[in-house]
C-alpha positions as CSV (number, residue, x, y, z in Angstrom):
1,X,-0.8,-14.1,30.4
2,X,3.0,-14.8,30.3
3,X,5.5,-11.1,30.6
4,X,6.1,-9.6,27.6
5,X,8.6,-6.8,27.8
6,X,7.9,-4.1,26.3
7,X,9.4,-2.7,22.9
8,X,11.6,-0.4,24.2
9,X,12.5,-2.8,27.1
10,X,13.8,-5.2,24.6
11,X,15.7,-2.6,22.5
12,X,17.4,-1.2,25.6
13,X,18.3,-5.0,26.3
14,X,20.1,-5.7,23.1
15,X,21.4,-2.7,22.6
16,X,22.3,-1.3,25.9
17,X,23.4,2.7,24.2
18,X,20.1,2.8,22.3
19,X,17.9,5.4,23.8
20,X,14.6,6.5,22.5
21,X,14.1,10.4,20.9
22,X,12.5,12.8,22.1
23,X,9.6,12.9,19.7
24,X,8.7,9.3,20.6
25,X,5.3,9.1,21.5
26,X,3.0,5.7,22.5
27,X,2.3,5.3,18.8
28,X,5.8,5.6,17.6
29,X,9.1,4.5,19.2
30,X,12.2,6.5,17.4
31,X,16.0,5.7,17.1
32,X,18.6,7.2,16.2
33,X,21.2,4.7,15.7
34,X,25.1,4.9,14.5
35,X,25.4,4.2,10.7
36,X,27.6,1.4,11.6
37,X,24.9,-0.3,13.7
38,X,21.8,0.1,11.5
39,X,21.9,-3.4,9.7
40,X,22.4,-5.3,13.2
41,X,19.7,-3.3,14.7
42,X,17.3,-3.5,11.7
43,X,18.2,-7.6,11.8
44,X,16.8,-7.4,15.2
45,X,14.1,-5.7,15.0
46,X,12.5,-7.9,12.0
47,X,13.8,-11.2,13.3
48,X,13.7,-10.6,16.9
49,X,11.0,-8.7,17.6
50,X,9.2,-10.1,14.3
51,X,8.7,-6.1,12.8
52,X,7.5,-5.3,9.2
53,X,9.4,-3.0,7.1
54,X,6.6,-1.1,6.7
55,X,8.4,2.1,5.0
56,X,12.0,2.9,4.0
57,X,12.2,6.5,2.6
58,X,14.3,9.8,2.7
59,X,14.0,13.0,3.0
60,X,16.5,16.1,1.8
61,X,16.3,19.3,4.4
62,X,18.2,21.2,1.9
63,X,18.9,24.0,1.1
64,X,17.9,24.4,5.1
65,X,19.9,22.2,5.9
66,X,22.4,20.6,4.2
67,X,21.6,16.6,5.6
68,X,19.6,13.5,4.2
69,X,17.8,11.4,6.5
70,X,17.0,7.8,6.1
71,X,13.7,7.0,7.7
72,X,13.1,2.8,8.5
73,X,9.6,2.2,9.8
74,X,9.2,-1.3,11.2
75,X,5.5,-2.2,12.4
76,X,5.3,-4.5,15.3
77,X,1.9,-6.5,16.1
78,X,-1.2,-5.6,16.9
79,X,-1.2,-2.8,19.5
80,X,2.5,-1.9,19.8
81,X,4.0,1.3,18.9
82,X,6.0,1.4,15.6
83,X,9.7,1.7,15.8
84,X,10.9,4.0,13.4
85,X,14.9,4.3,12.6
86,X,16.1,7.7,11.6
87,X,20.3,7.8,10.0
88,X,21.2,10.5,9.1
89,X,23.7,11.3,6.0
90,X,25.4,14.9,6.5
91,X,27.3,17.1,4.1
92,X,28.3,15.3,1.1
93,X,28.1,12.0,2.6
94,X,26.1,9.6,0.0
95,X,26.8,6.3,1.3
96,X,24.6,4.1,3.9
97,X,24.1,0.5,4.9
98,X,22.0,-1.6,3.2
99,X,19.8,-3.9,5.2
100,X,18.4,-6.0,2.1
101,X,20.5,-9.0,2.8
102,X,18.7,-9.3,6.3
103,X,15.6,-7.7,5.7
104,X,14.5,-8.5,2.2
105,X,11.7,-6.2,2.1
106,X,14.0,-3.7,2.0
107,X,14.9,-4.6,-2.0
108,X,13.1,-2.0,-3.3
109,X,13.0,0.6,-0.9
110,X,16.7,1.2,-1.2
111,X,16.9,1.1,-5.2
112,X,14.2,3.8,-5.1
113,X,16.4,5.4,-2.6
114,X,19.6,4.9,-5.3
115,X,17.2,6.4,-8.3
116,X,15.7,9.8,-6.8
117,X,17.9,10.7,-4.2
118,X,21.2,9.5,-5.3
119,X,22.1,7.6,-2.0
120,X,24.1,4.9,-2.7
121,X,23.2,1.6,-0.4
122,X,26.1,-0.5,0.0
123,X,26.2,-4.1,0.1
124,X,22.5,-3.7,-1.8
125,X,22.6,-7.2,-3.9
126,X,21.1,-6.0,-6.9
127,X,21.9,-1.9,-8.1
128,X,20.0,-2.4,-11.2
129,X,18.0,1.3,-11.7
130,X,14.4,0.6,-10.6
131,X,12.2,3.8,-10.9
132,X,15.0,5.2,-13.4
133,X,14.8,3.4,-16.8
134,X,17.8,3.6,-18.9
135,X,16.9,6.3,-20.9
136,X,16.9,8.7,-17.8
137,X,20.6,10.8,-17.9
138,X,23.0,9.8,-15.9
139,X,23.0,12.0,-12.3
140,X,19.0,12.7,-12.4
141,X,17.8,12.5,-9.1
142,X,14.2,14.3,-9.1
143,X,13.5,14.0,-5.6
144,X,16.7,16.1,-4.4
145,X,15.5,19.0,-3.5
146,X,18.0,21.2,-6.1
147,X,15.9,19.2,-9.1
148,X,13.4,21.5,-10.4
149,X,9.8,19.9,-10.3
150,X,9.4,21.2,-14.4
151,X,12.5,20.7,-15.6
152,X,12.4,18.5,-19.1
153,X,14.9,15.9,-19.2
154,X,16.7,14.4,-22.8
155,X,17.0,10.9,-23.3
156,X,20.3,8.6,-23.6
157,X,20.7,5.0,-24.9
158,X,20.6,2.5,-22.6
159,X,19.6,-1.3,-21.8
160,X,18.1,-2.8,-18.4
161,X,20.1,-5.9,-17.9
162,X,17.9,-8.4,-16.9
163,X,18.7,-12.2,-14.7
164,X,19.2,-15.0,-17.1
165,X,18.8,-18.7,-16.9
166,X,21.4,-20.4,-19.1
167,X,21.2,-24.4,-20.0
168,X,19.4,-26.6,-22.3
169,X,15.7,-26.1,-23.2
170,X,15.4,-22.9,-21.0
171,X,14.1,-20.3,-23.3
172,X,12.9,-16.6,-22.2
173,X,9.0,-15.0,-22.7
174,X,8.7,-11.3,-22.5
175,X,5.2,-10.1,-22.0
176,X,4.6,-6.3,-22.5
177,X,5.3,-3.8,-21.2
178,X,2.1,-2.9,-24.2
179,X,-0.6,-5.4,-23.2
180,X,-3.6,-6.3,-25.3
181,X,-6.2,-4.5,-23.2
182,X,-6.8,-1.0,-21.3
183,X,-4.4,-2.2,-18.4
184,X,-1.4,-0.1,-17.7
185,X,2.3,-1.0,-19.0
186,X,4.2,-3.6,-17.2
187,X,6.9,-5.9,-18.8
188,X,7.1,-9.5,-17.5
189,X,10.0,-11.6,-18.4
190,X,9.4,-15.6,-17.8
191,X,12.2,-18.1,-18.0
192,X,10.9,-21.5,-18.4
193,X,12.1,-24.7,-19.2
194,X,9.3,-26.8,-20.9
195,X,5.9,-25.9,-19.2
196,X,7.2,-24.8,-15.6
197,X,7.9,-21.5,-14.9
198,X,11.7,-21.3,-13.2
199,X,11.8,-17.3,-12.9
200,X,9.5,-14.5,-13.1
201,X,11.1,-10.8,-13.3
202,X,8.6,-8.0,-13.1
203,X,10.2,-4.8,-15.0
204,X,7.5,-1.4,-13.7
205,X,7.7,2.1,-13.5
206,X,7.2,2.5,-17.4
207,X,5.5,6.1,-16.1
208,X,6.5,7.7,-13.8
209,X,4.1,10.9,-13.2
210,X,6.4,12.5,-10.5
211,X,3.6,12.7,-7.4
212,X,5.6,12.9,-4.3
213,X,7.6,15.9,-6.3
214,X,4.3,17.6,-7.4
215,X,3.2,17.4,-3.5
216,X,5.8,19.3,-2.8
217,X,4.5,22.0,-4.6
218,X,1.2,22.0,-3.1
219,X,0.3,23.8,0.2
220,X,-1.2,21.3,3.4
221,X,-4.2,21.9,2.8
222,X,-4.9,22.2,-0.5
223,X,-3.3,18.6,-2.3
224,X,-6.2,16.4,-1.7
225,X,-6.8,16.2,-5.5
226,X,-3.6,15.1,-5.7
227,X,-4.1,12.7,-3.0
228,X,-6.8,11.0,-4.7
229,X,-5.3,10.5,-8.0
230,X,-2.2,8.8,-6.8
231,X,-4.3,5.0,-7.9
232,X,-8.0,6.0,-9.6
233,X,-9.5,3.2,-7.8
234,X,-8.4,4.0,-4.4
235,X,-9.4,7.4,-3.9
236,X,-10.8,7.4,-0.5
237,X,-8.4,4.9,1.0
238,X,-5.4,7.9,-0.5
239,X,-7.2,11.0,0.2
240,X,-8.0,9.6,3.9
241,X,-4.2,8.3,4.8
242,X,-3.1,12.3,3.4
243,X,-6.2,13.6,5.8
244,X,-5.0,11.9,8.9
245,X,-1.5,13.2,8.5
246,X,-2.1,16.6,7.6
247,X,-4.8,17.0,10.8
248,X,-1.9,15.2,12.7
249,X,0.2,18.2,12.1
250,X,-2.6,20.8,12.4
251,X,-3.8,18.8,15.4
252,X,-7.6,18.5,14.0
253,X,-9.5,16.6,16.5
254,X,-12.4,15.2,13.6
255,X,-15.9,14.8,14.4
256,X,-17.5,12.0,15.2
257,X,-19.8,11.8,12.4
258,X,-17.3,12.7,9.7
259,X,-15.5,10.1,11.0
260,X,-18.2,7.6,10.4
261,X,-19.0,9.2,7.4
262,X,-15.0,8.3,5.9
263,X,-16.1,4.9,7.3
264,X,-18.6,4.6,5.1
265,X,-17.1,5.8,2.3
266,X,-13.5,3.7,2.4
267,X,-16.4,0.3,2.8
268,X,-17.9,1.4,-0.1
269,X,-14.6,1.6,-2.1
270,X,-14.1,-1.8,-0.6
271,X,-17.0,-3.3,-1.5
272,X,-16.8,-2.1,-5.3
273,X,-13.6,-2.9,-6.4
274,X,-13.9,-6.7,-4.3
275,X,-16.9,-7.5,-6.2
276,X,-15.4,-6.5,-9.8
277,X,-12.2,-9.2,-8.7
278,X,-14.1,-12.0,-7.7
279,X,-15.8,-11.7,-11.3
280,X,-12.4,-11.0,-12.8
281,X,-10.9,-14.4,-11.1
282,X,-13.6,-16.1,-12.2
283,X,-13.4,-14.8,-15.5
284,X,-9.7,-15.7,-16.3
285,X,-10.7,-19.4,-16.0
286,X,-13.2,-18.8,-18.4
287,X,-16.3,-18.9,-15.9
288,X,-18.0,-15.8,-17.5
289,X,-21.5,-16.5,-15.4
290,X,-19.8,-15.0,-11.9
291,X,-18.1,-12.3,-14.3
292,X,-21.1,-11.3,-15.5
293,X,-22.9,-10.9,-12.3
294,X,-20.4,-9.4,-10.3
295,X,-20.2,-6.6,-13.3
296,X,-23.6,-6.2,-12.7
297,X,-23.4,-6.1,-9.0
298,X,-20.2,-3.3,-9.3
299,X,-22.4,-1.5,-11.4
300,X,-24.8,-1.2,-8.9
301,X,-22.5,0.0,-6.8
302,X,-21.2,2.9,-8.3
303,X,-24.5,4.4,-9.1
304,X,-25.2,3.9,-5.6
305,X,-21.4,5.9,-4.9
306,X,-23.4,8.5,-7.7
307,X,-26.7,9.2,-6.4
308,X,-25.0,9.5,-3.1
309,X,-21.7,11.6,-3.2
310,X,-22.0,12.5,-6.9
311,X,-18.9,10.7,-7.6
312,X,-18.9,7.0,-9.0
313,X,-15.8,7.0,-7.8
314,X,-15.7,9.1,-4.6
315,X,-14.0,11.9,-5.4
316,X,-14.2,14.8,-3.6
317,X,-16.1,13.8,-0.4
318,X,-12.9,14.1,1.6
319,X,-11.2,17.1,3.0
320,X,-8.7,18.1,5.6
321,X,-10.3,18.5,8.8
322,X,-13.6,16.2,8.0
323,X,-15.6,15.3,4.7
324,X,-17.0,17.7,1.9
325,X,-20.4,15.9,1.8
326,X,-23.3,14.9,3.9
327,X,-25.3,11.4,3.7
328,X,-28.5,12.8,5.4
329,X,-30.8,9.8,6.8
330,X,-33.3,9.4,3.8
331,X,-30.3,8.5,1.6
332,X,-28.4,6.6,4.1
333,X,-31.4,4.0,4.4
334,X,-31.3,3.6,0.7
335,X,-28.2,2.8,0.7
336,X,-28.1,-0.3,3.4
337,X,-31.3,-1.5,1.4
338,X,-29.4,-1.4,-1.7
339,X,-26.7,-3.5,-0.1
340,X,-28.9,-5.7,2.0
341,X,-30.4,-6.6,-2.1
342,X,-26.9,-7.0,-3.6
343,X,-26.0,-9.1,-0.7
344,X,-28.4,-11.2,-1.2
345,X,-27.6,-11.7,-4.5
346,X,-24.2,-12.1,-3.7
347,X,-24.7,-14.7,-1.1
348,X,-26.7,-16.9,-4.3
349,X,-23.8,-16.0,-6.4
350,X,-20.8,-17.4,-3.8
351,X,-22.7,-20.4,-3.3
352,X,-22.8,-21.4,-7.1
353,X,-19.1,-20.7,-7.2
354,X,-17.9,-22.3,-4.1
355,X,-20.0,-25.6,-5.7
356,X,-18.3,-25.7,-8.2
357,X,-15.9,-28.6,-9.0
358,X,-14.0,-27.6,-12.0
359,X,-13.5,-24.0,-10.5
360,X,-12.1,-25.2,-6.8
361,X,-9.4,-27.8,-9.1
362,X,-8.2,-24.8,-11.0
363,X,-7.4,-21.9,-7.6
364,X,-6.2,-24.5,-4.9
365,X,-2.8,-24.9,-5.1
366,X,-2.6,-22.0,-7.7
367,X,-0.2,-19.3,-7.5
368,X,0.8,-20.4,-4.0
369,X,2.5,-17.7,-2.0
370,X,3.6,-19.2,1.3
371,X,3.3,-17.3,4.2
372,X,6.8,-17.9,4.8
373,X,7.8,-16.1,1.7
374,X,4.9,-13.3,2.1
375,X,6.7,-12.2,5.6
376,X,10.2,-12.4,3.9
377,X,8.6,-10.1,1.6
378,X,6.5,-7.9,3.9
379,X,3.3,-8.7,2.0
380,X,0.2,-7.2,2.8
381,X,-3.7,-6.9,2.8
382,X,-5.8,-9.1,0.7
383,X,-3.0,-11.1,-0.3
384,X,-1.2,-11.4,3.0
385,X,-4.4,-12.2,4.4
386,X,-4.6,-14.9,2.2
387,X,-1.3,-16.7,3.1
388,X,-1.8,-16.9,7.1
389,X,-0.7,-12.9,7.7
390,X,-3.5,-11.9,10.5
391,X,-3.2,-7.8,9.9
392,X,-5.7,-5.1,9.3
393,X,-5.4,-2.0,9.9
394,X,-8.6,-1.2,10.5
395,X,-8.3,-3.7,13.7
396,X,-4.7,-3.2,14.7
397,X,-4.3,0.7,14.6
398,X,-8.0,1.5,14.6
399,X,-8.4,5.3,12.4
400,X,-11.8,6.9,11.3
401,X,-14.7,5.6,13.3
402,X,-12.9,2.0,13.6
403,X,-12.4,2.0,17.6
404,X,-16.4,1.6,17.6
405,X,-16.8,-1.0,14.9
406,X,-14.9,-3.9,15.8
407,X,-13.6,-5.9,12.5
408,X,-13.6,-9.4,11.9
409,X,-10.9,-10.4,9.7
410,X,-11.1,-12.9,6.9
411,X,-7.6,-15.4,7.6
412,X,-6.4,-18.2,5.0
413,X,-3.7,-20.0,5.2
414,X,-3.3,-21.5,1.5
415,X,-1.5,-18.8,0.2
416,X,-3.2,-19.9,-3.3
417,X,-5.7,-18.3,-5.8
418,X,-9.0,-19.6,-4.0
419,X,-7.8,-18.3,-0.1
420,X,-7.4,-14.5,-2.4
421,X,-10.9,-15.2,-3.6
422,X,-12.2,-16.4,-0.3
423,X,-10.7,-13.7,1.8
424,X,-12.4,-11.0,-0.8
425,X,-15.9,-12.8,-0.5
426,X,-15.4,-12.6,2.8
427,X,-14.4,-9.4,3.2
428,X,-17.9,-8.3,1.1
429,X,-20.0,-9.6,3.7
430,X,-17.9,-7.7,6.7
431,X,-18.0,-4.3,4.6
432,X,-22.0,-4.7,4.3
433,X,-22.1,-5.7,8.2
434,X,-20.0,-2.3,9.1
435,X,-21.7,-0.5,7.1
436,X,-25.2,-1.7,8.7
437,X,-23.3,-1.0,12.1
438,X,-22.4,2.8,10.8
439,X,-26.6,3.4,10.1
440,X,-27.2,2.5,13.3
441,X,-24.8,4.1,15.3
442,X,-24.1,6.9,13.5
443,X,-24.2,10.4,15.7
444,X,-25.4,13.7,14.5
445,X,-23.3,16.7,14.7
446,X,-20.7,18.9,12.5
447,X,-18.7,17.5,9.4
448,X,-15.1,19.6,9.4
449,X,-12.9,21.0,11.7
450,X,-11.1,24.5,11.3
451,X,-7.6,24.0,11.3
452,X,-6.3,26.3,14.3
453,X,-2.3,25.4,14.7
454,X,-0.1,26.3,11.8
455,X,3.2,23.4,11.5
456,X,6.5,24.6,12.1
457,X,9.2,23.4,9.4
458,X,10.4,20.3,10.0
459,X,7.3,18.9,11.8
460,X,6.4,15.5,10.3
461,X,2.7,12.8,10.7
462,X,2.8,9.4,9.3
463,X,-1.0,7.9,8.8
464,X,-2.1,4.5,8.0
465,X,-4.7,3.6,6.4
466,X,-6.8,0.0,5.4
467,X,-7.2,0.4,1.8
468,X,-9.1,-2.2,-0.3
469,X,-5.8,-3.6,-1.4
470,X,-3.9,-3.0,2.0
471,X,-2.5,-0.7,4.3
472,X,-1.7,2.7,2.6
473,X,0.8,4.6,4.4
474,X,1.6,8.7,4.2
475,X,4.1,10.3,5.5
476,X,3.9,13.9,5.4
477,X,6.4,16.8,6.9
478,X,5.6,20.5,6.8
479,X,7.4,23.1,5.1
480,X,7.2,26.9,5.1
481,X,4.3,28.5,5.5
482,X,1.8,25.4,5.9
483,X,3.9,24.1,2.2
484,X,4.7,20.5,2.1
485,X,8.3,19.8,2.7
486,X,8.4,15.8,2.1
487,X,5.5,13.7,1.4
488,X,6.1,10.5,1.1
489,X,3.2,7.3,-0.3
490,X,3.4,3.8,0.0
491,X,0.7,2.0,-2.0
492,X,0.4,-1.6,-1.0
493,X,1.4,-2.8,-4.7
494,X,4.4,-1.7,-4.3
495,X,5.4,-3.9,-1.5
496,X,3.4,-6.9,-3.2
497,X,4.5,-6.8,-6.6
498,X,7.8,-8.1,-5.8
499,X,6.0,-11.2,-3.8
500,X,4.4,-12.0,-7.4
501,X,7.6,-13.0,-8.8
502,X,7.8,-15.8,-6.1
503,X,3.9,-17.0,-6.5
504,X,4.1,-18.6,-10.1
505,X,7.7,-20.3,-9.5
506,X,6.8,-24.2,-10.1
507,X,3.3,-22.8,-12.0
508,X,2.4,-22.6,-16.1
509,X,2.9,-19.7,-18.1
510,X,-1.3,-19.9,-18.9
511,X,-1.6,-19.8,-15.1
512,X,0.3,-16.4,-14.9
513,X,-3.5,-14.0,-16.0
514,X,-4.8,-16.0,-13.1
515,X,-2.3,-15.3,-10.5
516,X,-1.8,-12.0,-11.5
517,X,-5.6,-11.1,-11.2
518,X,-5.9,-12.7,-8.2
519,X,-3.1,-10.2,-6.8
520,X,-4.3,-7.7,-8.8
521,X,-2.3,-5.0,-7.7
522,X,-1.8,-1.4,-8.8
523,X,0.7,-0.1,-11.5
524,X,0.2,3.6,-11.2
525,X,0.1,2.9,-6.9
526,X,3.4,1.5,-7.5
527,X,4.7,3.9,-10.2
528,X,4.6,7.4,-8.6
């Protein structure tokens, strides 16, 4: 194999004054760089050394401390540390870099930043409010740590400027944010000119619930709930990411066959929520025959999730230190059964719609989302998957029982509706096949931990997790007396739903249900 330096190798090579800190470890490389040098380092590290933005956040240490930090977390390929960039913004000082115009993932990140911590990014190319809508007074920034968590704020007039498209025969479509269906609020603002759509601007955060201020009210150990009610269809994949970083910090060393037991829970989350999108794709070109089975099939599923956690939805089987419930043997071989039958089924199913004509002429070439534009972007999961993005975290930064059960992960390079649909149906059979691989090698033993080291304040984890949708990411820092300090989420819609906007450029406004299920990413994930 040719030399690869390493990461810090490189990093001291471009940057000769850079050192690593201190509480760099072989998962995590950590900088500390001037102000001035942030958006030359940050250019290098996504160009050069071809890093994600992963996570952009902050975090006030008042009224300790009177500082911000400015956390940048850039993950590298498979099996190399993160590099995380701390900057730090001292006394009054509100000002920082911003690195959008080199690292565009970075877009929305920093006008979350603006909205609940009042940090101003400068050179930022669009300071719009984001999470703030214009009825929010002027000066509310509920994340600083002076903002009560129940305060009740008034209301002021105001009016969210949105991008125009001025010239003949260019006329503007707003859909929502009130949709004709159970679905949560989103606005959508096309600009078209005929047929074509020439711009798509996606206007969210029409509620904002206030989660990572309601963590930090919530002692370590006790915010699981909370955890799994950040998106109601991704409880396990939340409540696990919050897990790992909380044991992280109370150094918990899981057992095994907990950890095969979260296994088996986040494939079954999987598994449901895949099934019910391929029948939704289906179903928004009017092929109600796959729609209908696939409900069938999801149905299946969660009286399966029922009979075996008491949860269709899976709540409640996690805890810090392990899992709250036992799958004994009896109802773990029902379970395979069941899925070796709904496979099978399934199997029947895919090859009906994979024969069919009139369904492969409307997905290819659908909704295209190059990969080019998807790594701009920082896409991930299903839908970087599906334009060329080889990630997983379940392969590249193995968690629960994943260093036993190698994956195999579904890769298209389309970019289009039918690669989303063909990366979930593949990803169906894989959950099934690891699921068959947990039965068999799953060991006996205890299911929790006892937590045994108390954090100090100021002691942080960050977990990653491989969610149905993507990689869910926590970062969690301890407060006093095992409180939370900081806890910051990142659901993987809220890195995709600005790649949307870029996927039905050059498409047809009818084509926009289609695209958008085929994402089909999470409003109240995004909207915390």
């Amino acid at each position: 194999m040719p030399y690869r330096p390493s990461v810090e190798q490189q990093l001291h090579e471009a940057f000769p004054a850079l050192r690593p800190d201190p509480s760099s470890g072989n998962s995590l490389l950590r900088y500390r760089p001037d102000r001035g040098q942030l958006p030359e380092l940050a250019r290098f590290v996504h160009h050069a050394m071809h890093g994600r933005l992963a996570l952009l956040f902050a975090v006030d240490h008042r009224p300790g401390e009177e500082r911000y930090e400015l956390q940048y977390l850039f993950a590298l390929e498979s099996g190399r540390p993160f590099v995380l960039l701390t900057v730090e913004l001292a006394g009054q000082d509100r000002l920082f870099p911003s690195i959008t115009p080199s690292v565009h993932a970075g877009q929305w990140y920093e006008r979350e930043i603006r909205d609940l911590f009042g940090l101003i990014p400068q050179g930022h190319p669009d300071l719009r409010r984001l999470i703030r809508h214009e009825h929010w007074p002027k000066g509310t920034h509920p994340l600083k740590k002076d903002f009560a968590w129940d305060r009740v704020m008034g209301r002021q007039q105001g009016e969210f400027r949105f991008r125009h498209i001025e010239g003949e025969g260019v006329f503007e479509i707003p859909v929502g944010p009130i949709h004709a269906g159970i679905i949560e609020p989103g606005h959508f603002r096309f600009s078209v000119a005929g047929e074509p759509i020439m711009q798509l601007e996606v206007r969210h955060f029409w509620k904002h619930r206030g989660l990572e201020k309601l963590f930090e009210q919530q002692p370590l150990l006790a915010a699981v709930p909370l955890a799994e009610r950040v998106s109601g269809d991704t409880t396990v994949g939340h409540s696990l990411a919050y897990c790992q970083a909380v044991e992280a910090l109370w150094h918990l060393d899981v057992p095994r066959r907990a950890r095969y037991l979260r296994s088996l829970f986040l494939e079954l989350e999987r598994l449901h929520n895949h099934l019910g999108d391929v029948g939704a794709i289906c179903n928004d070109t009017a092929y109600a025959l796959p729609h209908a089975h696939c409900s069938r099939m999801k149905e299946r599923l969660m009286q399966l999730n029922d009979r075996l956690t008491g949860s269709r939805f899976l709540r409640g089987v996690l805890c810090v230190g392990g899992v709250a419930q036992e799958v004994g043997k009896k109802p773990f071989e029902d379970t395979v059964e069941e899925l070796n039958r709904i496979e099978q089924d399934f199997s029947e199913l895919e090859a009906i719609i994979v024969a069919n004509a009139s369904l492969t002429d409307r997905l290819e070439s659908t909704g295209v989302l190059t990969e080019r534009i998807a790594r701009d972007h920082g896409v991930i999961g299903v839908v970087g998957r599906a334009s060329g993005i080889d990630q997983d975290v379940r392969r590249d930064r193995p968690f629960a029982a994943y260093d036993e059960l190698p994956v195999n992960v579904a890769l298209y390079r389309y970019g289009d509706v039918r690669a989303r649909l063909r990366v979930r149906m593949d990803e169906i059979h894989e959950s099934i096949r690891l699921i068959r691989e947990l039965h068999r090698q799953i060991p006996d033993g205890p299911l929790l931990a006892d937590p045994m080291h108390m954090p100090a304040r100021g002691e942080w984890a960050l977990s990653a997790v491989e969610g149905w949708r993507g990689e869910i990411l926590y970062f969690v820092m301890a407060g006093e007396q095992g409180q939370i300090q900081r806890c910051k989420v990142r659901d993987p819609s809220f890195v995709n739903w600005p790649a949307l906007q870029w996927a039905v450029v050059g498409n047809i406004v009818p084509d926009f249900p289609l695209i958008n299920k085929s994402f089909n990413l999470s409003y109240a994930g995004n909207d915390l």
